[in-house]
Residue frames as qw, qx, qy, qz and C-alpha x, y, z in Angstrom:
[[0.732, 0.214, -0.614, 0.200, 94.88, 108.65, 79.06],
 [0.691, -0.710, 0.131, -0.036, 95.39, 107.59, 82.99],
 [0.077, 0.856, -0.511, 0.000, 98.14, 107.65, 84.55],
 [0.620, 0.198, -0.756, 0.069, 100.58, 104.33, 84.59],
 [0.556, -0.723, 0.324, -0.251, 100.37, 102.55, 87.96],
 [0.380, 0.617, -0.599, 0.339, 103.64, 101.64, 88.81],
 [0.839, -0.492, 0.114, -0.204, 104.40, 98.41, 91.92],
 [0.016, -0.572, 0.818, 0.060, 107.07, 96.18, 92.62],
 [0.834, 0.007, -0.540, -0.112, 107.77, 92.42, 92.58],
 [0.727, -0.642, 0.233, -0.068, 108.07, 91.19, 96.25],
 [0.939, -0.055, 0.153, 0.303, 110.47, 88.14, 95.81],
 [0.700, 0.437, -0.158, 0.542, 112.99, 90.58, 93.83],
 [0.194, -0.816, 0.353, -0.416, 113.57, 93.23, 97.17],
 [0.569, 0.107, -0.725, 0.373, 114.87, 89.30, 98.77],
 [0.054, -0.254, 0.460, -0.849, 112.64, 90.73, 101.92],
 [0.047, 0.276, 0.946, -0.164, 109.96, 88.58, 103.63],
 [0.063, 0.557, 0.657, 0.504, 106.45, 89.60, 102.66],
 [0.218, -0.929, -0.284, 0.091, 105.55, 92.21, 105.31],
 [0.482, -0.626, 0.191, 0.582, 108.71, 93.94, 105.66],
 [0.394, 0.371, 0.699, 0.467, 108.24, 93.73, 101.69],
 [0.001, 0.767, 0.595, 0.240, 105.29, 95.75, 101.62],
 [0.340, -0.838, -0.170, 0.391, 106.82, 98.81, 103.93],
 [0.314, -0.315, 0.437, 0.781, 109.95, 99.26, 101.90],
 [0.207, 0.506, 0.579, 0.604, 107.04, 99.42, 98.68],
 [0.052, -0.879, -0.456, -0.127, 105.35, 102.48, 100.49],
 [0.295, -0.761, 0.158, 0.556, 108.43, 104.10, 101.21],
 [0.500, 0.025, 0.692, 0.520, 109.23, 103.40, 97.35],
 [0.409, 0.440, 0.000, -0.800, 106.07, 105.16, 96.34],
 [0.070, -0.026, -0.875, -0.478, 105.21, 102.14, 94.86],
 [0.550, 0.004, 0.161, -0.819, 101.16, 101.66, 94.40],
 [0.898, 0.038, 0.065, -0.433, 100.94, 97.78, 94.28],
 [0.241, -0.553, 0.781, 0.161, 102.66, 94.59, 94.35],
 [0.738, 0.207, -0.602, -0.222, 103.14, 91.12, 92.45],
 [0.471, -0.557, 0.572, -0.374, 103.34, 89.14, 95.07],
 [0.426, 0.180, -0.844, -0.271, 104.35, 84.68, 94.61],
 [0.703, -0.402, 0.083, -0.580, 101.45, 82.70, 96.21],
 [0.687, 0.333, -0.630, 0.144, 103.79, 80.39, 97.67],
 [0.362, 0.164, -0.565, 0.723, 104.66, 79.33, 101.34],
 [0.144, -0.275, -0.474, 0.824, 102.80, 81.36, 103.87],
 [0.238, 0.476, -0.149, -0.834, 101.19, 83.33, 101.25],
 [0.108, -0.010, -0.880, -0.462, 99.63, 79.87, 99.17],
 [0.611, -0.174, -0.349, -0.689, 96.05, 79.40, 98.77],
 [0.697, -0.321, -0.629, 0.125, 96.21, 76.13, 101.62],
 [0.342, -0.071, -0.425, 0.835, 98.27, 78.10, 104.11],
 [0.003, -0.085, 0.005, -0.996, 95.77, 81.18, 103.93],
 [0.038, -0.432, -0.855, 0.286, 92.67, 80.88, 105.69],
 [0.096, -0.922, -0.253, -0.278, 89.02, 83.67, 105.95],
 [0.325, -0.928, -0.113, 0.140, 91.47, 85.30, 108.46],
 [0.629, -0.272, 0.371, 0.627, 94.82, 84.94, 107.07],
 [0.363, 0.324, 0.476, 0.733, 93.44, 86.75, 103.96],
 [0.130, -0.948, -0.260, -0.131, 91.61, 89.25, 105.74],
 [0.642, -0.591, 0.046, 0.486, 95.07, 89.81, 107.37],
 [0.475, 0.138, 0.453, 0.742, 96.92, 90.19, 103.89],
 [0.154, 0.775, 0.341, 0.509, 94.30, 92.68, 102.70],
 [0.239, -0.936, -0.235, -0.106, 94.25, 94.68, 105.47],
 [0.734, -0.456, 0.120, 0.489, 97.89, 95.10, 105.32],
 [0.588, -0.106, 0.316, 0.737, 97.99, 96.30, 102.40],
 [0.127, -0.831, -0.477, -0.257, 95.55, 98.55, 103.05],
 [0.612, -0.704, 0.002, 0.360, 97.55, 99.91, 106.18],
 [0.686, -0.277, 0.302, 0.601, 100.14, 100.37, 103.78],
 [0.451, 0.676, 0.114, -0.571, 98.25, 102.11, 101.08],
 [0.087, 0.347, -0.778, -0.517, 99.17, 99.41, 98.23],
 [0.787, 0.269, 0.067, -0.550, 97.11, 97.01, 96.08],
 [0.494, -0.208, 0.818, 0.208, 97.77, 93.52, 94.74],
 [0.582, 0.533, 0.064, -0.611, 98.10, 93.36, 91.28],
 [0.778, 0.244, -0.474, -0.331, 98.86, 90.15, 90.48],
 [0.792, -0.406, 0.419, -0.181, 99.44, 86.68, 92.05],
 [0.456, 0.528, -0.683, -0.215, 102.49, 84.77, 90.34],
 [0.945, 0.033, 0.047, -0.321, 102.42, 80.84, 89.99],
 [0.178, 0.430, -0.871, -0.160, 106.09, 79.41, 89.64],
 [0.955, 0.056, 0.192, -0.221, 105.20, 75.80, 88.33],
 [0.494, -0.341, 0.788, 0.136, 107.71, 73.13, 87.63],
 [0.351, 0.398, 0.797, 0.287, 105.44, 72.00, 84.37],
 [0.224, 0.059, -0.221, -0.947, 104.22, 74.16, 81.83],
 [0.583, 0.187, 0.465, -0.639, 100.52, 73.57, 80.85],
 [0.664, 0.470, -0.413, -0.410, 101.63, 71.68, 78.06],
 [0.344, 0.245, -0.894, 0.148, 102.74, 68.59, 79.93],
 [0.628, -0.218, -0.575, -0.476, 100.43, 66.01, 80.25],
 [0.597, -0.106, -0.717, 0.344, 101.94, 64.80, 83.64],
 [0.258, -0.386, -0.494, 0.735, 100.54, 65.65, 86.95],
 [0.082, 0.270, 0.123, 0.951, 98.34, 68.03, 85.11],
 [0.580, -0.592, -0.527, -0.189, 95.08, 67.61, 87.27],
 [0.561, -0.557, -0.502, 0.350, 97.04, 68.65, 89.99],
 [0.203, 0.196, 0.277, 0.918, 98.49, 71.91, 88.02],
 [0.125, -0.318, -0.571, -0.746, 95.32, 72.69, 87.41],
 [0.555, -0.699, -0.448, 0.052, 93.36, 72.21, 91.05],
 [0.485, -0.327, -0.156, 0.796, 96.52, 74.29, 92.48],
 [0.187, 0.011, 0.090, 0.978, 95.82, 77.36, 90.10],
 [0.339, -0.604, -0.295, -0.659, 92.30, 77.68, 90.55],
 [0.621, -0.626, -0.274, 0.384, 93.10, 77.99, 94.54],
 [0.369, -0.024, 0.110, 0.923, 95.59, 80.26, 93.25],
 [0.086, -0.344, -0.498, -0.791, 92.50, 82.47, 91.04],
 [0.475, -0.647, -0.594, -0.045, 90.03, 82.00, 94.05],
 [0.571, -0.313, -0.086, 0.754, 93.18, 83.68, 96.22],
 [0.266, 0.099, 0.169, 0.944, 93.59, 86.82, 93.94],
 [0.372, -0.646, -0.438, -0.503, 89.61, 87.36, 94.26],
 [0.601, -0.638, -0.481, 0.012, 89.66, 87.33, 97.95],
 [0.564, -0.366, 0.010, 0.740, 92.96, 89.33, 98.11],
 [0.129, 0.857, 0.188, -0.462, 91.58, 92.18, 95.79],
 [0.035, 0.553, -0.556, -0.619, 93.23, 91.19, 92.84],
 [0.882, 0.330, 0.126, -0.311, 91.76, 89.48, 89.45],
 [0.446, 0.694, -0.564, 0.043, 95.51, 88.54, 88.10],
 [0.814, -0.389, 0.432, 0.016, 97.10, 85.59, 88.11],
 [0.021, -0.743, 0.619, 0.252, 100.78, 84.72, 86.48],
 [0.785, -0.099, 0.564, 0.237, 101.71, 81.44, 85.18],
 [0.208, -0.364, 0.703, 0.574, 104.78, 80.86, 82.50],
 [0.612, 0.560, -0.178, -0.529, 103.53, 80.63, 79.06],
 [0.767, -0.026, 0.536, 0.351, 105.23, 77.39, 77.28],
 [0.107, -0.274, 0.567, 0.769, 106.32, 77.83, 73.65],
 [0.559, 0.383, 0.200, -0.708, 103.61, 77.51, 71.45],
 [0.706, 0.232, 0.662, 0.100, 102.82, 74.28, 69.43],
 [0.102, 0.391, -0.675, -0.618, 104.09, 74.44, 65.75],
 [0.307, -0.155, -0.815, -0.467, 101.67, 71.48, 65.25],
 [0.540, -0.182, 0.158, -0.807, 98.04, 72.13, 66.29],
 [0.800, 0.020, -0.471, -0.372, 97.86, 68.35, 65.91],
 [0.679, 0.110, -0.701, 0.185, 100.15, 66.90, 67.99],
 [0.420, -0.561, -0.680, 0.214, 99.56, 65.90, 72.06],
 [0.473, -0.189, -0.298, 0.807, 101.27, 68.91, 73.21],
 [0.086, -0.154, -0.272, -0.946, 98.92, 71.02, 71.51],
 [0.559, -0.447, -0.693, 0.079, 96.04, 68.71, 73.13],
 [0.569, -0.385, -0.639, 0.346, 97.06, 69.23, 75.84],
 [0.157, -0.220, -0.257, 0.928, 98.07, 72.59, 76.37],
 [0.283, -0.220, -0.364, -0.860, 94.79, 73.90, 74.51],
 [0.654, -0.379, -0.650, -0.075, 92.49, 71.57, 76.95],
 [0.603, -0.323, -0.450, 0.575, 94.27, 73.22, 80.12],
 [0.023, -0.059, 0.010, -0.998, 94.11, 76.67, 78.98],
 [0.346, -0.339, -0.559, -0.673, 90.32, 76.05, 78.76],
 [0.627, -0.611, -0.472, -0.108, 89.30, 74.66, 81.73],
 [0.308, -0.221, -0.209, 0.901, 91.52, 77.64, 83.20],
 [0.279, -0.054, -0.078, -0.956, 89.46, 80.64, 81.54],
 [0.360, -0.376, -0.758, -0.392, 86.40, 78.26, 81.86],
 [0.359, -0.600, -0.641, 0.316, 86.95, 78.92, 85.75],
 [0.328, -0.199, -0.173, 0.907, 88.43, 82.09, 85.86],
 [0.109, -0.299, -0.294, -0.901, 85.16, 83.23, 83.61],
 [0.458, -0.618, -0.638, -0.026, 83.02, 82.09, 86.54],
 [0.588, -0.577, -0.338, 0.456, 84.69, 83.51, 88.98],
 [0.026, 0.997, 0.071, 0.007, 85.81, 86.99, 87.53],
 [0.304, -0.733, 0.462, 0.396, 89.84, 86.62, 87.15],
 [0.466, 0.824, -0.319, -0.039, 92.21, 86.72, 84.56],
 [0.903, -0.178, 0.292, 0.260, 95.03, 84.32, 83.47],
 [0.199, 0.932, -0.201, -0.227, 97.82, 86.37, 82.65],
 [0.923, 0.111, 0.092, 0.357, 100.17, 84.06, 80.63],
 [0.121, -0.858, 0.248, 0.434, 103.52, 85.48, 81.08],
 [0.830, 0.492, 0.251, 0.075, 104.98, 85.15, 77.28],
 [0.012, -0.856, 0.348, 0.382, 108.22, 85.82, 75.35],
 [0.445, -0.119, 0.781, 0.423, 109.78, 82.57, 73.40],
 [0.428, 0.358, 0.695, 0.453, 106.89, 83.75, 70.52],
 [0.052, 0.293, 0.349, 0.889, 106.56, 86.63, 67.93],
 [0.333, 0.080, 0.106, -0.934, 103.65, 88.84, 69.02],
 [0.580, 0.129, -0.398, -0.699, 101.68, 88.38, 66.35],
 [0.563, -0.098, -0.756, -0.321, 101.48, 84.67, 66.65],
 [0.137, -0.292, -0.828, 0.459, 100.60, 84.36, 70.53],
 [0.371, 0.243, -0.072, -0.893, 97.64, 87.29, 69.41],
 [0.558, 0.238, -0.659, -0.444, 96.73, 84.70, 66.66],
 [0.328, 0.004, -0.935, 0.133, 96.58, 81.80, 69.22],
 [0.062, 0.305, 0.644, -0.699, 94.86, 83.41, 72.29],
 [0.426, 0.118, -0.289, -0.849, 92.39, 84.73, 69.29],
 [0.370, 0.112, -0.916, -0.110, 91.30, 80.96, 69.46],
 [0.103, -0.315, -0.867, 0.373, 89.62, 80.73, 72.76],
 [0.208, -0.547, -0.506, -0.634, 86.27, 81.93, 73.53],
 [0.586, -0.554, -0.441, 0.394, 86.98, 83.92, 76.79],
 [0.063, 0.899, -0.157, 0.403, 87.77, 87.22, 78.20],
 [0.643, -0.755, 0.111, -0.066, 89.62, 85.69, 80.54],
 [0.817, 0.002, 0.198, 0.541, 93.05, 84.25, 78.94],
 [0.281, 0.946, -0.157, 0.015, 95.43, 87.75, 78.59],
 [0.777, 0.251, -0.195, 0.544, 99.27, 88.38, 78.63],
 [0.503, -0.794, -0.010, 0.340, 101.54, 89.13, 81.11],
 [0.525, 0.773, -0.076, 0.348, 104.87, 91.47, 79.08],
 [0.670, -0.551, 0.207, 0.452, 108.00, 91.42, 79.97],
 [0.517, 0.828, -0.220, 0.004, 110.05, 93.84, 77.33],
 [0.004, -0.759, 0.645, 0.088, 113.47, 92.40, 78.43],
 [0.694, 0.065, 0.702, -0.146, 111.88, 89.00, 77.81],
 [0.655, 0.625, 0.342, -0.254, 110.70, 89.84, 75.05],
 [0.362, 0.811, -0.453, 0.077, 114.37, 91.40, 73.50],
 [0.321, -0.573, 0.753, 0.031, 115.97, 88.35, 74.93],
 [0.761, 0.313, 0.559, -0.103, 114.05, 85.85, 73.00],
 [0.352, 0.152, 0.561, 0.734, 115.17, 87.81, 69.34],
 [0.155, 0.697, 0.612, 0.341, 111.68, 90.32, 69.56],
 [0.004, -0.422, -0.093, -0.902, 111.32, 93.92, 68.97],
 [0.119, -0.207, -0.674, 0.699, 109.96, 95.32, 72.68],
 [0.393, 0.343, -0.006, -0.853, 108.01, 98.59, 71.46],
 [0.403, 0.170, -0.525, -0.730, 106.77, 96.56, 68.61],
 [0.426, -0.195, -0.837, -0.284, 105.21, 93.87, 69.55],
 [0.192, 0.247, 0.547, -0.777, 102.74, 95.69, 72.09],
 [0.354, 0.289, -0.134, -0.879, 100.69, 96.36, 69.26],
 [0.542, -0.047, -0.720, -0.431, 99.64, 93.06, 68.35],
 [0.284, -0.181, -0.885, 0.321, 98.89, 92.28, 71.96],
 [0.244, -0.300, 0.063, -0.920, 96.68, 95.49, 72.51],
 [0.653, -0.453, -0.376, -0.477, 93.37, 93.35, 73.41],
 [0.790, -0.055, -0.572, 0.214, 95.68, 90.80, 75.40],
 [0.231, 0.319, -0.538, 0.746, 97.53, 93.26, 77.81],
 [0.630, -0.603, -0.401, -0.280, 96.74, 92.79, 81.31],
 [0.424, -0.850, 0.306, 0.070, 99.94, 93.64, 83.59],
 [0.554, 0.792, -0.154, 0.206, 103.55, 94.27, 82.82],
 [0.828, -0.356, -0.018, 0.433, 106.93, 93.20, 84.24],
 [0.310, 0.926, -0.190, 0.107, 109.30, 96.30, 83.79],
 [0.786, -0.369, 0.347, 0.355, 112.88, 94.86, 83.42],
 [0.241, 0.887, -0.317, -0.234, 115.63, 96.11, 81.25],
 [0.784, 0.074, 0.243, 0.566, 118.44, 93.79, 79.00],
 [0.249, 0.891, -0.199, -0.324, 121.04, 94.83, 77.37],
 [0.890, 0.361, -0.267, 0.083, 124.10, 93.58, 75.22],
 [0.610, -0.722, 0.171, 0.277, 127.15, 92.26, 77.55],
 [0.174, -0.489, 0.693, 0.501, 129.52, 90.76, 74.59],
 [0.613, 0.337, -0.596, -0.394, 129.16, 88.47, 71.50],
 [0.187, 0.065, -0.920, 0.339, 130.04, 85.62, 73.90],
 [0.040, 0.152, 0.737, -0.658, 127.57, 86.22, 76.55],
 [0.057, -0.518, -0.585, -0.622, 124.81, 87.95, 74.14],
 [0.178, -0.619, 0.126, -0.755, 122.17, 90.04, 76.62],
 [0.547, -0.330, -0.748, 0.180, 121.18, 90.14, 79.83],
 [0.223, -0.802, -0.540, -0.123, 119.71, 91.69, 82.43],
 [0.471, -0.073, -0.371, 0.797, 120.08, 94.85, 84.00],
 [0.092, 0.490, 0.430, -0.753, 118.78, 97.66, 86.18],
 [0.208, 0.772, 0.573, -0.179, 115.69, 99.58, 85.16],
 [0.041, 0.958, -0.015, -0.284, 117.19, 102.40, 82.58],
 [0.285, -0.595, 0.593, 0.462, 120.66, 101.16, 81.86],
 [0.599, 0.201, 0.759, 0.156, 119.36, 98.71, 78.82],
 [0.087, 0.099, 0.577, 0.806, 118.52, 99.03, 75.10],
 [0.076, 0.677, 0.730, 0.058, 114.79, 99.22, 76.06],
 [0.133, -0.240, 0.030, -0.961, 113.79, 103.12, 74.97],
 [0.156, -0.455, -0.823, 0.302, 111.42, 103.19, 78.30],
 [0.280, 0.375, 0.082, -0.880, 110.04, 106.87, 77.09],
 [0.514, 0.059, -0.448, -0.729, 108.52, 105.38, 73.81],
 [0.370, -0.123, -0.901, -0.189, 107.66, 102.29, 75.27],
 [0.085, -0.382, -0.745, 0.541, 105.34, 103.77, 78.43],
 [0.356, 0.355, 0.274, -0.820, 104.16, 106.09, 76.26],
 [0.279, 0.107, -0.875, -0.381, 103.22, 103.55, 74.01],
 [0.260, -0.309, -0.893, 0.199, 101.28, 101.67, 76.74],
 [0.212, 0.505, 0.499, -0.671, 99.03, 104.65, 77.52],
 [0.245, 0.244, -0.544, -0.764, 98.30, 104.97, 73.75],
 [0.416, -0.103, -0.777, -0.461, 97.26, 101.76, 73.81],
 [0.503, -0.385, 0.243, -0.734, 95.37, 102.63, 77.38],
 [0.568, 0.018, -0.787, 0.241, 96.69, 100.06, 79.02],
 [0.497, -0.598, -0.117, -0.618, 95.19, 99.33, 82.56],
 [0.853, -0.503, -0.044, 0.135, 97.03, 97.28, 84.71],
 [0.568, -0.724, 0.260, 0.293, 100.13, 97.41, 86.57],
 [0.483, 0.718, -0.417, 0.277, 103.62, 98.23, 85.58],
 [0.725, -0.652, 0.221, -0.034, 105.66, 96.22, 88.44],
 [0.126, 0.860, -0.485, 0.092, 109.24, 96.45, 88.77],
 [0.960, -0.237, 0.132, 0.067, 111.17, 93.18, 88.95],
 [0.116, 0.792, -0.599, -0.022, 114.96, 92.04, 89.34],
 [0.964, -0.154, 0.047, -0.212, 116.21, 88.81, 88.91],
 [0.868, 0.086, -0.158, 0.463, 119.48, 89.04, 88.87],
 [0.081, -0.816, 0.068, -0.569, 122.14, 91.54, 90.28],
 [0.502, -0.310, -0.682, 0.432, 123.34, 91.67, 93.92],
 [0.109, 0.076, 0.249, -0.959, 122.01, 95.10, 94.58],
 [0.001, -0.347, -0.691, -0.634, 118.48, 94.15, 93.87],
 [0.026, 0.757, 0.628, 0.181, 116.47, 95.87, 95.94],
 [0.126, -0.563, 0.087, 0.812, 118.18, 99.23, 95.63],
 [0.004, -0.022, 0.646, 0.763, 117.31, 98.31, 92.17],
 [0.145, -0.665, -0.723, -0.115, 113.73, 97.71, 92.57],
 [0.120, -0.708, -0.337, 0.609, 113.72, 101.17, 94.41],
 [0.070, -0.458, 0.336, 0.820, 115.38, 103.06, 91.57],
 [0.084, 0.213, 0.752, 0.618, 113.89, 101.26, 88.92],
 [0.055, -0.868, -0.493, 0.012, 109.92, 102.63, 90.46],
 [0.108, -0.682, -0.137, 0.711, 111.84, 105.91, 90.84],
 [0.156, -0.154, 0.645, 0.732, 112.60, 105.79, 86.94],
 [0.023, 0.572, 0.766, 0.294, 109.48, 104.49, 86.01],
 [0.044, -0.813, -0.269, 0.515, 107.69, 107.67, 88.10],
 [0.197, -0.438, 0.228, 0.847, 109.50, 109.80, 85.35],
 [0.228, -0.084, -0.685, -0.687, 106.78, 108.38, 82.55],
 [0.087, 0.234, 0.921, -0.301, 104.38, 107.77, 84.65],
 [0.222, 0.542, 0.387, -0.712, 102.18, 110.59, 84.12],
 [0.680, 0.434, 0.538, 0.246, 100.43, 110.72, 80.71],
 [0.446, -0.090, 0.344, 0.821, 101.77, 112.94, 77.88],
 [0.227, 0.683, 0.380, -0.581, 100.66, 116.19, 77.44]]
């Protein structure tokens, strides 16, 4: 089994993208998630603007392991979806040229009726996503949690690609109503990089919510050594999205994570 490799999410240290990238090598982090937004978007970035980016984080001794997509529409809404869809393969073209095959975008809920548009639509978009991404060598990493394991397994089983996987978020996953540890196992083929965030319960009122890396219900010994069972291979990257300490949290939480990192003897 190899060991976990363990990055951060830029956007949650609140720290512009270079100044980002120093605080991750003093972090001992070994790669980042980085949003391809702004400055950092597939128009904005030129042959020299992305020779820049790599060689920064070269300089720095990190790796980019995944490019994240906030969209405004899921891929199940018919509007504007041509342009959805021209934006994230610029996005997928990006992660090749930046040294990374990962790319992020929100999952919707999954269609209850396989008939109706939404199912259309979103099943038409996912295609002529892995159609490019199988040209070009990257990976759509749907980030998922509103459905059971088993049945986004069951869905993505559907397509005829290597290129549609899942992004995992375990405090996503235990805010939705699902069992973290468990439902790795139906995603085994799917995994492809990993948001490490922590819930927990506040009250009856409030139900969970987030919180640092460690303090939560998530048991993060069985659940990393879970992921080298199932010899996982991509990133483990530390995110905070709420909090006002967050990137003291992003530090601690890669120091935590370092405690499982190494596989089990």
């Amino acid at each position: 089994m190899k060991p976990l490799k363990i990055g951060i999410v830029v956007e949650s240290t609140e720290l512009p993208f270079r100044e980002a990238i120093t605080r991750a090598a003093r972090m001992a982090s070994e790669c980042v998630q980085v949003d391809a937004v702004g400055d950092l978007s597939p128009d904005a970035l030129g042959e020299t603007g992305r020779r820049g980016v790599r060689n920064l984080l070269t300089s720095f001794s990190q790796t980019l392991a995944a490019l994240n997509v906030p969209l405004r529409r899921g891929f199940d809404v018919a509007e504007s979806m041509q342009q959805r869809l021209d934006h994230v393969r610029k996005v997928m073209q990006l992660a090749i040229d930046l040294g990374s095959t990962r790319v992020v975008v929100p999952c919707p809920k999954l269609p209850t009726d396989a008939a109706s548009p939404r199912a259309a639509t979103l099943k038409e978009s996912l295609q002529v996503l892995a159609g490019f991404a199988d040209r070009i060598g990257a990976v759509l990493a749907l980030e998922i949690g509103f459905d059971p394991a088993e049945k986004v397994a069951e869905y993505l089983g559907r397509f005829d690609t290597a290129a549609l996987k899942v992004t995992y978020d375990p405090a996503n996953m235990l805010l939705h109503g699902h069992d973290p540890l468990a439902s790795l196992h139906p995603l085994k083929e799917h995994l492809t990089h990993l948001h490490a965030r922590d819930a927990r319960s506040a009250s009856l009122s409030r139900g969970l919510q987030e919180v640092p890396l460690g303090a939560g219900d998530i048991d993060w010994m069985a659940f990393t050594a879970t992921l080298q069972v199932l010899e996982f291979d991509g990133a483990v990257v530390v995110e905070r999205e709420q909090g006002e300490s967050k990137l003291a949290d992003v530090a601690s939480g890669v120091k935590f994570l370092r405690r499982f990192a190494l596989p089990a003897m």
